[in-house]
TIKOL-893103 format. One line per field, with one value per residue: residue number from 1; chain; x, y, z of N, C-alpha, C in turn; residue in one letter. Coordinates in pm, 1 decimal. Each point is the difference from the previous one (the first is absolute). Layout:
BEGIN
num: [NUM|...]
cadena: [A|...]
n_c1: [X|...]
n_c2: [Y|...]
n_c3: [Z|...]
ca_c1: [X|...]
ca_c2: [Y|...]
ca_c3: [Z|...]
c_c1: [X|...]
c_c2: [Y|...]
c_c3: [Z|...]
residuo: [A|...]
//
This chain:
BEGIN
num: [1|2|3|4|5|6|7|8|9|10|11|12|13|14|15|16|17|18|19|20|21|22|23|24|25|26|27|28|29|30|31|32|33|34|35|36|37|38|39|40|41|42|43|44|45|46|47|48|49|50|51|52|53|54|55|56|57|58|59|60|61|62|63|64|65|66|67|68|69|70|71|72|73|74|75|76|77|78|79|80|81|82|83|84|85|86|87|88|89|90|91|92|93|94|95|96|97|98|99|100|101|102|103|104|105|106|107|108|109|110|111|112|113|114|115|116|117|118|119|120|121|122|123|124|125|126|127|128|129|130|131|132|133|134|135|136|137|138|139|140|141|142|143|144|145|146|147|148|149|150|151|152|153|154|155|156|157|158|159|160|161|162|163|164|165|166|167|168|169|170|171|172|173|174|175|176|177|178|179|180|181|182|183|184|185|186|187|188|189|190|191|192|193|194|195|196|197|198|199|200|201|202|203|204|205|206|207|208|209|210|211|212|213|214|215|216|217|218|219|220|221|222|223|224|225|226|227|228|229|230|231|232|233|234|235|236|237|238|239|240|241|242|243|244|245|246|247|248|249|250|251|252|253|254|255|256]
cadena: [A|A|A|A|A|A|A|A|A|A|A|A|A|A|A|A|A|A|A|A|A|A|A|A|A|A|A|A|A|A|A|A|A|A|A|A|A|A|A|A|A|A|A|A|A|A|A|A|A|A|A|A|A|A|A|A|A|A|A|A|A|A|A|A|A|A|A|A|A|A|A|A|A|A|A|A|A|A|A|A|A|A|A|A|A|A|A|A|A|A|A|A|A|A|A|A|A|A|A|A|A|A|A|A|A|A|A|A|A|A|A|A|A|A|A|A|A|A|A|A|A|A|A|A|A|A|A|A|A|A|A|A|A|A|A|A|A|A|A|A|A|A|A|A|A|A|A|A|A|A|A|A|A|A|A|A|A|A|A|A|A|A|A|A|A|A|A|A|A|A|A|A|A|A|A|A|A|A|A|A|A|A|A|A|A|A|A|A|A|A|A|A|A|A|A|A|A|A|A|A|A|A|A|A|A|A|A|A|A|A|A|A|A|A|A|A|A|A|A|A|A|A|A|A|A|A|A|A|A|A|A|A|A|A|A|A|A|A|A|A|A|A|A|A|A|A|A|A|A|A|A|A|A|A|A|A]
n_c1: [84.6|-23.9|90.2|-46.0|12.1|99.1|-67.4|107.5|-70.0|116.3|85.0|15.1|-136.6|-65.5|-153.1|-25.3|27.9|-169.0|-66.6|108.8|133.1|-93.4|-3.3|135.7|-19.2|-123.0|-11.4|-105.9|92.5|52.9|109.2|-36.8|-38.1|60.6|-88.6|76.6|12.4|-16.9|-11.5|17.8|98.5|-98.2|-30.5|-67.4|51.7|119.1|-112.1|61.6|-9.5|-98.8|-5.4|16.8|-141.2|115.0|104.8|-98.4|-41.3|141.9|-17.1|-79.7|51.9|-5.2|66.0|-19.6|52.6|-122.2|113.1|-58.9|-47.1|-102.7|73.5|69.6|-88.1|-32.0|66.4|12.0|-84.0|-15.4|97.9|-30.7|-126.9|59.6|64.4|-114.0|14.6|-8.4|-82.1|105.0|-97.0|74.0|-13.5|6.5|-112.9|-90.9|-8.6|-137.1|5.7|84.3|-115.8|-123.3|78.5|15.1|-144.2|42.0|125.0|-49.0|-71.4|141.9|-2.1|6.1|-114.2|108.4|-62.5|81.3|-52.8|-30.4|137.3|12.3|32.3|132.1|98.1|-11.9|14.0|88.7|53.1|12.7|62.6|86.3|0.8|19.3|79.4|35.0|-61.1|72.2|112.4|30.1|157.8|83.1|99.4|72.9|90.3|90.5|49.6|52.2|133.5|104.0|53.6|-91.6|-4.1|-42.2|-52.7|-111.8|16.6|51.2|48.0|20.0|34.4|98.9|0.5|3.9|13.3|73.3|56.8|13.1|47.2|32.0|39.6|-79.3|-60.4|84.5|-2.4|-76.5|118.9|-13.0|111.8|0.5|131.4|96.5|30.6|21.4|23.8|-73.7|-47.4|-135.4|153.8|14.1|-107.3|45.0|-69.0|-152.2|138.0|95.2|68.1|83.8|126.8|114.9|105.0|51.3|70.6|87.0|58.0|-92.2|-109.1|-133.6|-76.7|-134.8|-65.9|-132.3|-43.8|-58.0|-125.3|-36.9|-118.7|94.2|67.6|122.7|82.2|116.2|-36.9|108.1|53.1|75.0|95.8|63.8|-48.3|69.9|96.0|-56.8|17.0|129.3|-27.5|-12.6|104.7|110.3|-75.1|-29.5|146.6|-18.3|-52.3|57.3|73.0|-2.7|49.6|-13.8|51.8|-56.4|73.8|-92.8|78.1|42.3|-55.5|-25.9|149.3|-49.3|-141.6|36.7]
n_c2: [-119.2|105.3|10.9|71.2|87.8|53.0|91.4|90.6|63.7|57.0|-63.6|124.1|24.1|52.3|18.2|75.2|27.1|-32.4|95.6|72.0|-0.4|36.6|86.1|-6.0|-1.9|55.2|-90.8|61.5|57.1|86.9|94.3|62.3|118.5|148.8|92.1|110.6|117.7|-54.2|-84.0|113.7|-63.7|-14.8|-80.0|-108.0|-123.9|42.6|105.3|69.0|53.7|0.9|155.0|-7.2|1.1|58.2|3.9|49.8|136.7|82.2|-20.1|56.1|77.6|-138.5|-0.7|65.8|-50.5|44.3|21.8|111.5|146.3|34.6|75.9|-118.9|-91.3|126.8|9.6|-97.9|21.7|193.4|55.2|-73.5|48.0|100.6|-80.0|-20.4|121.4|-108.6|31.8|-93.3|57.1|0.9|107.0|136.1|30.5|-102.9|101.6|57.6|129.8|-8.6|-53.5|114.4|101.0|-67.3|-25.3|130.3|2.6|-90.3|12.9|23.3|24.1|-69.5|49.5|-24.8|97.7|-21.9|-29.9|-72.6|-38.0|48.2|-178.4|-7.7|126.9|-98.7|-112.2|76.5|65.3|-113.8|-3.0|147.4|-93.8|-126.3|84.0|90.5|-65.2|-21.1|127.7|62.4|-30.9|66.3|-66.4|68.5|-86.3|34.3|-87.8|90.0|-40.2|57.1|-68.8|-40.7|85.5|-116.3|-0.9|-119.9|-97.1|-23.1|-96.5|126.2|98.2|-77.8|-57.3|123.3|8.5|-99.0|54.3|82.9|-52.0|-50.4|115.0|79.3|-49.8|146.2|-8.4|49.5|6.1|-24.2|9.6|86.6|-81.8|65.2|-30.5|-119.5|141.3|-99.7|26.4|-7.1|28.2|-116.0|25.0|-150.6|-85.9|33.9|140.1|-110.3|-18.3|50.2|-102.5|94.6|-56.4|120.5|-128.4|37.6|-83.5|60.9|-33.0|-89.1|62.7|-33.4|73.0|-34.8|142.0|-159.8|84.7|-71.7|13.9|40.6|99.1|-88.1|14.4|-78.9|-2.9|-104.7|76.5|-115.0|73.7|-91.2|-10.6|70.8|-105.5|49.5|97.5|-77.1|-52.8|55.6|58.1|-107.2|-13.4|116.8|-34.3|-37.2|122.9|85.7|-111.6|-30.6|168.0|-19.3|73.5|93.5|-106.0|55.2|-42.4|-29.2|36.5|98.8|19.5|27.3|62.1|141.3]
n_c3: [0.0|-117.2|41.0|0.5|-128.2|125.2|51.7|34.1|24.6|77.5|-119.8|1.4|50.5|138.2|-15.3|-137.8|66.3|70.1|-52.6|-1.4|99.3|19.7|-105.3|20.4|194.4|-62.0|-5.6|0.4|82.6|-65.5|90.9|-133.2|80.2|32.8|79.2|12.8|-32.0|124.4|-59.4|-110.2|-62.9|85.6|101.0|-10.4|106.0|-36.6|-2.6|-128.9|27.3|-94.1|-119.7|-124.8|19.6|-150.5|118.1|74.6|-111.1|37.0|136.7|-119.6|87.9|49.3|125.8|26.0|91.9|32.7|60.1|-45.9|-52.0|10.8|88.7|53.3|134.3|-2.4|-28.9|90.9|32.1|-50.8|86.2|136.1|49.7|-47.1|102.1|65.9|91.9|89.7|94.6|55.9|53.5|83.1|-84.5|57.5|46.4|-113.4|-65.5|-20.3|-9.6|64.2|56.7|-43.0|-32.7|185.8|66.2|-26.5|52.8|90.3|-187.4|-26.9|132.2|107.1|100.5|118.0|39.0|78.6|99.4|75.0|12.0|58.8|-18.3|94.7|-64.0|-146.8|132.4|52.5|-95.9|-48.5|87.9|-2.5|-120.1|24.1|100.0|-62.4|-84.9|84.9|-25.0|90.3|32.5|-8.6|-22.2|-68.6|36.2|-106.2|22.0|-33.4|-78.1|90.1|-90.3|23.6|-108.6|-21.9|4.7|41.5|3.7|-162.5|49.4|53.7|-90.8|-42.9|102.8|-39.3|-104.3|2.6|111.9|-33.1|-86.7|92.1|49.0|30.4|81.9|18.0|128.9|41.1|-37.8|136.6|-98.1|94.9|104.6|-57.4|62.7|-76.9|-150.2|-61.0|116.1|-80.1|-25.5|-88.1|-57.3|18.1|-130.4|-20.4|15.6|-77.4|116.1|-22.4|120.0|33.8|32.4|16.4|-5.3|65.0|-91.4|31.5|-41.7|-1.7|92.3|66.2|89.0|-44.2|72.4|42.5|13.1|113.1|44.7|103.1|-87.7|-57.7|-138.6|13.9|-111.0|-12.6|-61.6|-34.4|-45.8|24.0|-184.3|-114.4|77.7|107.6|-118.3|20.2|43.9|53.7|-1.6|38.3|102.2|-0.8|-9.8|37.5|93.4|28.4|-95.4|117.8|-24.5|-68.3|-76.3|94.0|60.7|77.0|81.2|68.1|94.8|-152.3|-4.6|86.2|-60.4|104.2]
ca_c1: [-84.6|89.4|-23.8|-92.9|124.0|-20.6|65.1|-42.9|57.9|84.4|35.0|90.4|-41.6|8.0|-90.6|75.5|160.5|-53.9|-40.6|100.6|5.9|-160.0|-38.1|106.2|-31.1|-133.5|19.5|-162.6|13.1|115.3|27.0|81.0|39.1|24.3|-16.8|-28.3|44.4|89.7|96.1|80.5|116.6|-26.4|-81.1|-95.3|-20.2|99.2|-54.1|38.9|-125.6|1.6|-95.4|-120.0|-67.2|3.5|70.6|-94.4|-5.1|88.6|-69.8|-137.0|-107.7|-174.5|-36.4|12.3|-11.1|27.2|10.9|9.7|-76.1|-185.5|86.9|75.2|-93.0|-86.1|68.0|60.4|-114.0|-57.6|123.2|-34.6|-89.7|49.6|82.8|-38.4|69.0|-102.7|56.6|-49.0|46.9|1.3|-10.0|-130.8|-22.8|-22.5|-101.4|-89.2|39.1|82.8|-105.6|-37.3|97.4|43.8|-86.7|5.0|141.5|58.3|-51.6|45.9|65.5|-51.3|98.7|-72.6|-0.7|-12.2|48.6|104.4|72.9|37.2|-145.0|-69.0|-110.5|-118.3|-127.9|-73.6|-128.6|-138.3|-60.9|-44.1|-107.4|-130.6|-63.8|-28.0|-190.4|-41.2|20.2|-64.5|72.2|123.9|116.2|142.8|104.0|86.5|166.8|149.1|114.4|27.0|-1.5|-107.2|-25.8|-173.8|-152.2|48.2|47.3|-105.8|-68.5|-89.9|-134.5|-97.3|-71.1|-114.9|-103.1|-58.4|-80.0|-93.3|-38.4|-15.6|-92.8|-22.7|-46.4|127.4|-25.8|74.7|131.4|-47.4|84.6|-43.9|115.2|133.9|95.5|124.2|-62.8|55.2|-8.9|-107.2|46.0|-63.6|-125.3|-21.6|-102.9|-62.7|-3.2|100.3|99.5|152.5|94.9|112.3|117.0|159.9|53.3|118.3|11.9|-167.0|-9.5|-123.1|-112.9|-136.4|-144.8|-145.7|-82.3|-163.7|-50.5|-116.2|-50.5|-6.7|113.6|103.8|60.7|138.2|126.4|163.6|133.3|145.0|109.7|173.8|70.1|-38.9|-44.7|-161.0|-75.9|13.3|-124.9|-103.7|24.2|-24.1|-139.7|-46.7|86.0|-6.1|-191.1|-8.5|-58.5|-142.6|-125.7|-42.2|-20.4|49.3|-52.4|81.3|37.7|64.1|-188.4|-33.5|123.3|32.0|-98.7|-53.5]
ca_c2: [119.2|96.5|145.9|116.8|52.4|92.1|136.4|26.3|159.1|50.8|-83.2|11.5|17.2|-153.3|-96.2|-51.1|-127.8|-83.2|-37.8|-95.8|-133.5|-69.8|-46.5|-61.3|-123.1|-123.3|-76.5|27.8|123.4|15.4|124.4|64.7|90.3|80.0|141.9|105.9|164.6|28.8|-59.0|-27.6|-47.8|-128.9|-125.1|-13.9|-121.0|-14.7|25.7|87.2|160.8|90.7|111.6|-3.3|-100.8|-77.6|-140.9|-92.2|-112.0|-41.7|-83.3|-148.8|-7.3|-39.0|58.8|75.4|92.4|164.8|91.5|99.6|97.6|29.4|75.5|-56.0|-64.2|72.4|-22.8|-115.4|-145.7|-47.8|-85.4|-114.3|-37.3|14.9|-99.4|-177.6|-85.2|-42.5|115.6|-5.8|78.0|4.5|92.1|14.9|125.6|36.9|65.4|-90.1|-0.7|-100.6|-167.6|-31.9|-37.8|-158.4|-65.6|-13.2|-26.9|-148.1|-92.8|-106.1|-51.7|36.4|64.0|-20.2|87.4|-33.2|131.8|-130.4|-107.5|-118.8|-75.9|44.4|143.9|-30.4|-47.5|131.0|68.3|-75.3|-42.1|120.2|-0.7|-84.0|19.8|129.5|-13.2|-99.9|63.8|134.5|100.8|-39.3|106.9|-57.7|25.1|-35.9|56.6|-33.7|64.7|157.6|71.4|-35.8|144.5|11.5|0.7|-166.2|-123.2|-41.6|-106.6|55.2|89.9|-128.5|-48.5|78.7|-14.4|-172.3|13.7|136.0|-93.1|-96.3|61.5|137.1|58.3|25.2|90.7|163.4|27.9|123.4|80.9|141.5|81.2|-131.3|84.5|19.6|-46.2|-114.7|-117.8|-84.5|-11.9|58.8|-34.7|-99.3|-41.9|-51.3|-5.2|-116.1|60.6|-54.9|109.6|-61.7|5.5|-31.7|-30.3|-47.1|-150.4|-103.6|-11.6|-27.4|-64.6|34.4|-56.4|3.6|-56.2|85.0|-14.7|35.0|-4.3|-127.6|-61.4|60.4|-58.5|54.5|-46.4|64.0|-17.2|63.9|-63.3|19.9|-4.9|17.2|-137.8|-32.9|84.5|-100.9|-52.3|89.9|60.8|-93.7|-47.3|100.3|37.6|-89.2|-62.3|113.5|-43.2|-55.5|102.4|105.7|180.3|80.8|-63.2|59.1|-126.0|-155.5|-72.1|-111.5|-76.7|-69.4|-72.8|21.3]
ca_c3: [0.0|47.8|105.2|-27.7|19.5|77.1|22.7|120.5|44.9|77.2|71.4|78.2|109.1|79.5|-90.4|-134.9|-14.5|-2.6|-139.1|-105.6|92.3|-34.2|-161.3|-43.6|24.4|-80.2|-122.2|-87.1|16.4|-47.4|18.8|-83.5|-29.0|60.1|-55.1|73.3|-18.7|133.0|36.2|-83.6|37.2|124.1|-21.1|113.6|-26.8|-151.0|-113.1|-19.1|40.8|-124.3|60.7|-50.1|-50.1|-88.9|9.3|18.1|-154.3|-65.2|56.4|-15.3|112.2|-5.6|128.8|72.7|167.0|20.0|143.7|20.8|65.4|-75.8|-135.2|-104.9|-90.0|-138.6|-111.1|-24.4|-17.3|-154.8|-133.0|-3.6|-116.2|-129.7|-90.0|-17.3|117.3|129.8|146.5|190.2|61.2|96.5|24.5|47.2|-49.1|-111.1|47.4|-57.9|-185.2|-19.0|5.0|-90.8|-96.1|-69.9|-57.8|-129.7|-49.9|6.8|-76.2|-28.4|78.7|156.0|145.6|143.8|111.5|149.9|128.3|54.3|-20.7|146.9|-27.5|128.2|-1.0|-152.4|39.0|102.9|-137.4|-38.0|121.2|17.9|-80.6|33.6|141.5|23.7|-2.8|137.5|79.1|11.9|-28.1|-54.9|-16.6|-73.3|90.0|-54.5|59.6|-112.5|24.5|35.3|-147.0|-109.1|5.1|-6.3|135.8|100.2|-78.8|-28.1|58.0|158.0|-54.0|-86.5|65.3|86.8|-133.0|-11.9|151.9|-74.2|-134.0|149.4|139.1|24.0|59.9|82.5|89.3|18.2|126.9|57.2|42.0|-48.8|-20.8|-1.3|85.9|-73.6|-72.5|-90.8|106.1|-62.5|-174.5|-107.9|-40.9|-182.0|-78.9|92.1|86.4|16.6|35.7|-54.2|61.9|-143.3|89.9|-92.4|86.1|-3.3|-6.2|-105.2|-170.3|-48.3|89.2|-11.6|37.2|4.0|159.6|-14.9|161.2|-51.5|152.2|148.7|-129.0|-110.0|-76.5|-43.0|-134.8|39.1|-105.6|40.6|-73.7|97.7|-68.0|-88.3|-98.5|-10.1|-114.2|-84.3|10.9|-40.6|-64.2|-93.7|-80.4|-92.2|-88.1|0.4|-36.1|-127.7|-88.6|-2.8|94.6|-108.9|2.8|136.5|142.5|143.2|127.4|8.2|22.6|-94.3|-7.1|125.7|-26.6|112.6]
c_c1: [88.7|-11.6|-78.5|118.1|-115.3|109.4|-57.6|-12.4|-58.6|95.0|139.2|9.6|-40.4|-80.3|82.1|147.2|3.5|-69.7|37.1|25.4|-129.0|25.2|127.2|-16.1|-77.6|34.7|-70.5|62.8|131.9|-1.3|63.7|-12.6|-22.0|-22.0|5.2|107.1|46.7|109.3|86.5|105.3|15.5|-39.7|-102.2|-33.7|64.2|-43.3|46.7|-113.2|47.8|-88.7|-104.8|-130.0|18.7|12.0|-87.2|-68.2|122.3|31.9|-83.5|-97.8|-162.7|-78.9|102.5|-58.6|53.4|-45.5|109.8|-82.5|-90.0|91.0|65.2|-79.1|-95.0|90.1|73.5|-130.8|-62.8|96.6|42.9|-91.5|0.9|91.5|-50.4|48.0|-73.0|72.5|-41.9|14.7|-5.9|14.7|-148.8|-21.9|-54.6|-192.5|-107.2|29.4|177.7|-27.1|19.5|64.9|134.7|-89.5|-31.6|89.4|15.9|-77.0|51.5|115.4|-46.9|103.0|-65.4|55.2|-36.2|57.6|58.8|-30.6|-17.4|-165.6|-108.5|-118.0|-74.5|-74.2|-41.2|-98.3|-103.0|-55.8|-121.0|-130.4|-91.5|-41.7|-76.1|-188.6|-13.8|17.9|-72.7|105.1|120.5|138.0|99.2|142.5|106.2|194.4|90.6|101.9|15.3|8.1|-98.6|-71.0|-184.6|-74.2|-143.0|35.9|-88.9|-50.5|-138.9|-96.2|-70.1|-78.1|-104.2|-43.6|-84.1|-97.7|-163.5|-123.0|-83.6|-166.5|-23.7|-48.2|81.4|-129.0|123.8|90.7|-72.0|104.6|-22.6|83.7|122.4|108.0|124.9|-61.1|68.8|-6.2|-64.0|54.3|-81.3|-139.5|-28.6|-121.1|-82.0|-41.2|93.5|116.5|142.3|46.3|134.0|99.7|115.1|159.2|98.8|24.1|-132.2|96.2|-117.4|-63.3|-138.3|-57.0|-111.3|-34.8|-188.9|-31.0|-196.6|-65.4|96.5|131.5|35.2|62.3|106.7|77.3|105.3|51.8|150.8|85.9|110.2|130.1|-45.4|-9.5|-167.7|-55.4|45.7|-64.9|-138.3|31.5|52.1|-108.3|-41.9|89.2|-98.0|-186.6|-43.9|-87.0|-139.4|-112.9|-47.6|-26.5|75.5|-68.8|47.9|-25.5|39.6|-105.4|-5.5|80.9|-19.6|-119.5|-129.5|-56.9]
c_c2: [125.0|120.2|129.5|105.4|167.9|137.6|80.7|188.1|61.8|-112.8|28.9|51.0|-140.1|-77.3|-50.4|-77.8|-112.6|-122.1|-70.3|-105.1|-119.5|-49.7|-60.7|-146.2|-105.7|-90.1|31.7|153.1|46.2|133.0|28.0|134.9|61.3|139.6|84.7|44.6|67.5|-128.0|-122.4|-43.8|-131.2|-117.0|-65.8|-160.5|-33.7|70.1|195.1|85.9|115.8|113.0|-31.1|-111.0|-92.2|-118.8|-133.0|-94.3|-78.1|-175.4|-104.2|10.8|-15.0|102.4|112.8|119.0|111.0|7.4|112.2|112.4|31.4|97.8|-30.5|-89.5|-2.6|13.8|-132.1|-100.3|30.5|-68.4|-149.5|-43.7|8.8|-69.7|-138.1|-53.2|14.7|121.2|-40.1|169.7|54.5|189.0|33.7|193.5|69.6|18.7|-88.7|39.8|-66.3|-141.3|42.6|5.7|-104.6|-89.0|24.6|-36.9|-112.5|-100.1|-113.3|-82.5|67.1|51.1|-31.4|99.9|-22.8|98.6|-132.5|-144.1|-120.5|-44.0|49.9|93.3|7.8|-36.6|59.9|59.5|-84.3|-26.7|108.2|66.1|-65.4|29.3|133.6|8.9|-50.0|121.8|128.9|133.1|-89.4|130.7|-80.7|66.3|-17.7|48.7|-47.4|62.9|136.5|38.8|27.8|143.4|27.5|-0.6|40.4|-41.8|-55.0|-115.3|8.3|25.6|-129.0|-50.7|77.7|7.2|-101.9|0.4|77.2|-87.3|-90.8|14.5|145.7|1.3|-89.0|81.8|159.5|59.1|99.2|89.8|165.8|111.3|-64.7|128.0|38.5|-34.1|-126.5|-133.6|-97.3|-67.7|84.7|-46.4|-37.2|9.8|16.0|7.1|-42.6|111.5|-66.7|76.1|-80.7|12.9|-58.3|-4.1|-94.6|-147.0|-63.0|-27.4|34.6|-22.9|40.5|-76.1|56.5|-79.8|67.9|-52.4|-3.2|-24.1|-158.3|-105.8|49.7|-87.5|77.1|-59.0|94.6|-59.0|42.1|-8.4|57.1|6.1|8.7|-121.5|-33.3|-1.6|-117.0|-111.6|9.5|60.8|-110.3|-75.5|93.2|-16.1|-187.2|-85.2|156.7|15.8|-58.9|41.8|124.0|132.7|37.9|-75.6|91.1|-44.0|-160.1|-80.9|-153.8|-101.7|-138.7|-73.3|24.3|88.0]
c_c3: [0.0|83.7|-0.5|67.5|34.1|-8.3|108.2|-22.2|113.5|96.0|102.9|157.8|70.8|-24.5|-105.9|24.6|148.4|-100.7|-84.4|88.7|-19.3|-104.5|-36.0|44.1|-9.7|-94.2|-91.6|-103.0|-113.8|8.1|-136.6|-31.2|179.5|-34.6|138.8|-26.8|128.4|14.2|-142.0|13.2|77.0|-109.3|66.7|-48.9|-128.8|-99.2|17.4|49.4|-92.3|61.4|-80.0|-51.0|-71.9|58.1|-26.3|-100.8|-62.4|36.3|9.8|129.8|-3.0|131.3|39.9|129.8|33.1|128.4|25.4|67.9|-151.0|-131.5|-124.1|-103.8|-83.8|-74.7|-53.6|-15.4|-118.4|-130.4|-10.3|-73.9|-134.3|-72.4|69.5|125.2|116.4|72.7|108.1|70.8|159.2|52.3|47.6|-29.5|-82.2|14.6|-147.3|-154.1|7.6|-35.1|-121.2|-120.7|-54.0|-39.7|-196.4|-80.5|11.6|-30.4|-63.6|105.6|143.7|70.7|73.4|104.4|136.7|96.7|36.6|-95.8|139.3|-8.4|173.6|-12.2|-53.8|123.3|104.4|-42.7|17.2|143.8|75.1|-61.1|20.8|149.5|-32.9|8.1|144.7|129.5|2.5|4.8|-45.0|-17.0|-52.9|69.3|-109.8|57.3|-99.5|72.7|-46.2|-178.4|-55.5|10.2|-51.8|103.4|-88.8|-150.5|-85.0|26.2|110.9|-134.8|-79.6|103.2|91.8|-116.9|-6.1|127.9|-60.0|-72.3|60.1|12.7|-50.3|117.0|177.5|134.8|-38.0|95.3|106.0|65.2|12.6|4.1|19.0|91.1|-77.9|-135.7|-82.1|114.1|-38.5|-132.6|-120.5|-23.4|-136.8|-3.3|161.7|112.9|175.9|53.4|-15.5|26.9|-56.5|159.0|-75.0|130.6|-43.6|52.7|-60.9|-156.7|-45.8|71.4|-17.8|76.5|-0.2|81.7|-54.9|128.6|-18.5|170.0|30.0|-118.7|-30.9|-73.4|-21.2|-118.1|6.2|-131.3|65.6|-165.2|64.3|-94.7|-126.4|-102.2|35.1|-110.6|-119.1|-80.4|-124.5|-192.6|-121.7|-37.7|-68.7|-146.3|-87.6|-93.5|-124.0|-73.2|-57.5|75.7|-121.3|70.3|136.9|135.3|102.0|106.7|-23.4|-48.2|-85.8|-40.6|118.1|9.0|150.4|-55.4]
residuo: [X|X|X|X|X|X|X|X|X|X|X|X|X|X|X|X|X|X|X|X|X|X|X|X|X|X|X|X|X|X|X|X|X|X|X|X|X|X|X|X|X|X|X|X|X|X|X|X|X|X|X|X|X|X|X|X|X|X|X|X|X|X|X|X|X|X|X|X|X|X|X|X|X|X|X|X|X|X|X|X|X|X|X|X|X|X|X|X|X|X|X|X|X|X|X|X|X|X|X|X|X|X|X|X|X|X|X|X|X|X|X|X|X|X|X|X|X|X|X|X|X|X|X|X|X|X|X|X|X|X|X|X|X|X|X|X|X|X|X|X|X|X|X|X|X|X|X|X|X|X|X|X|X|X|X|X|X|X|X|X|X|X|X|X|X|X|X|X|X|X|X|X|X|X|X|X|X|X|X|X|X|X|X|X|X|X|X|X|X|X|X|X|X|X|X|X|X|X|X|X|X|X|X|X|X|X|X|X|X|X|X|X|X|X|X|X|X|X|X|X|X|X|X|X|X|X|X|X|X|X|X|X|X|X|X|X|X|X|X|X|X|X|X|X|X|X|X|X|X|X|X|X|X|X|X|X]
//
């Protein structure tokens, strides 16, 4: 059987030259190309790190993974599509005429857009989802490491969506004054509160706590490492193909 030959961009940051490590080590898998423009000259899992896209066709690349920032990737996923090539993507940020204009671009080959990778957090999501019609309040707790310069995460906002989608009908915070303003977090879909804690030594964490008279439910996600997202992501490099047009979340890959 032959390999399903892969590419990676931004492979020179700490996700992307995970990535590669991942995609070099699959048997399923063949790392042949490298792209990012910060880190020219390098390498990542034996494979040269070029600046520009071309590489990627030059390449033959069937897949290619994009983890990078919403910026770059408007411009890199319509040119994928334009030359026939699958897009795992693990970026986040992209607002609905972004949807919608890859949903038009990617007719002759797919993308898959995910906030998480770690099969854990795909089933937090789904879990969060199937409790939320049972409760009466709820809140999203998300903690990453001290770098991570977003707030909350898109993993928190996906799942207060999916929470939303759920349920509407949330009781009403009876908060009327916050001593300190931003004490309550932020106010997602619904209503749904999401508070973000950025801290030194985490990585990836979340919990959705719902509560309802004389109860509570706590779903906890941990990732202690960025090989969590592995996983995940080769199966994506992997099932692609056989998801026509723009999938967003694990969900359907995994079959939850």
């Amino acid at each position: 059987m032959s390999q399903i030959r892969v590419g990676v961009v931004g492979a020179g940051g700490r996700m992307g030259s995970t990535v590669c490590a991942a995609v070099a080590a699959d048997e399923g898998l063949a790392l042949v190309a490298a792209v990012d423009p910060q880190a020219v000259g390098q390498s990542s899992a034996g494979v040269a790190v070029h600046v520009e896209l071309r590489a990627l066709a030059d390449a033959d690349c069937q897949v290619v993974v994009d983890f990078t920032v919403a910026t770059a990737a408007r411009t890199t996923l319509p040119w994928l599509a334009m030359h026939g090539m699958h897009a795992v993507v693990g970026t986040t940020g992209f607002n609905d005429e972004d949807l919608a204009a890859f949903r038009t671009a990617f007719s002759g080959s797919n993308c898959l857009i995910a906030s998480n990778f770690a099969i854990s957090a795909v089933l937090m999501m789904r879990f969060a989802e199937l409790a939320a019609p049972h409760f009466e309040t709820a809140e999203i707790i998300e903690l990453h490491h001290d770098t991570k310069v977003d707030a909350p995460s898109g993993t928190a906002i996906s799942t207060a969506q999916r929470m939303a989608a759920a349920s509407g009908d949330w009781a009403a915070d009876p908060t009327q004054h916050e001593a300190i303003p931003g004490a309550r977090g932020s106010v997602g879909p619904a209503g749904i509160h999401v508070h973000s804690v950025r801290m030194r030594g985490m990585v990836a964490h979340q919990e959705v706590i719902l509560g309802a008279a004389g109860q509570t439910l706590t779903i906890r996600q941990d990732s202690y490492d960025r090989a969590s997202y592995m996983p995940g992501v080769v199966l994506a490099c992997k099932k692609i193909a056989d998801h026509p047009g723009v999938t967003l979340g694990l969900d359907g890959f995994l079959g939850v």
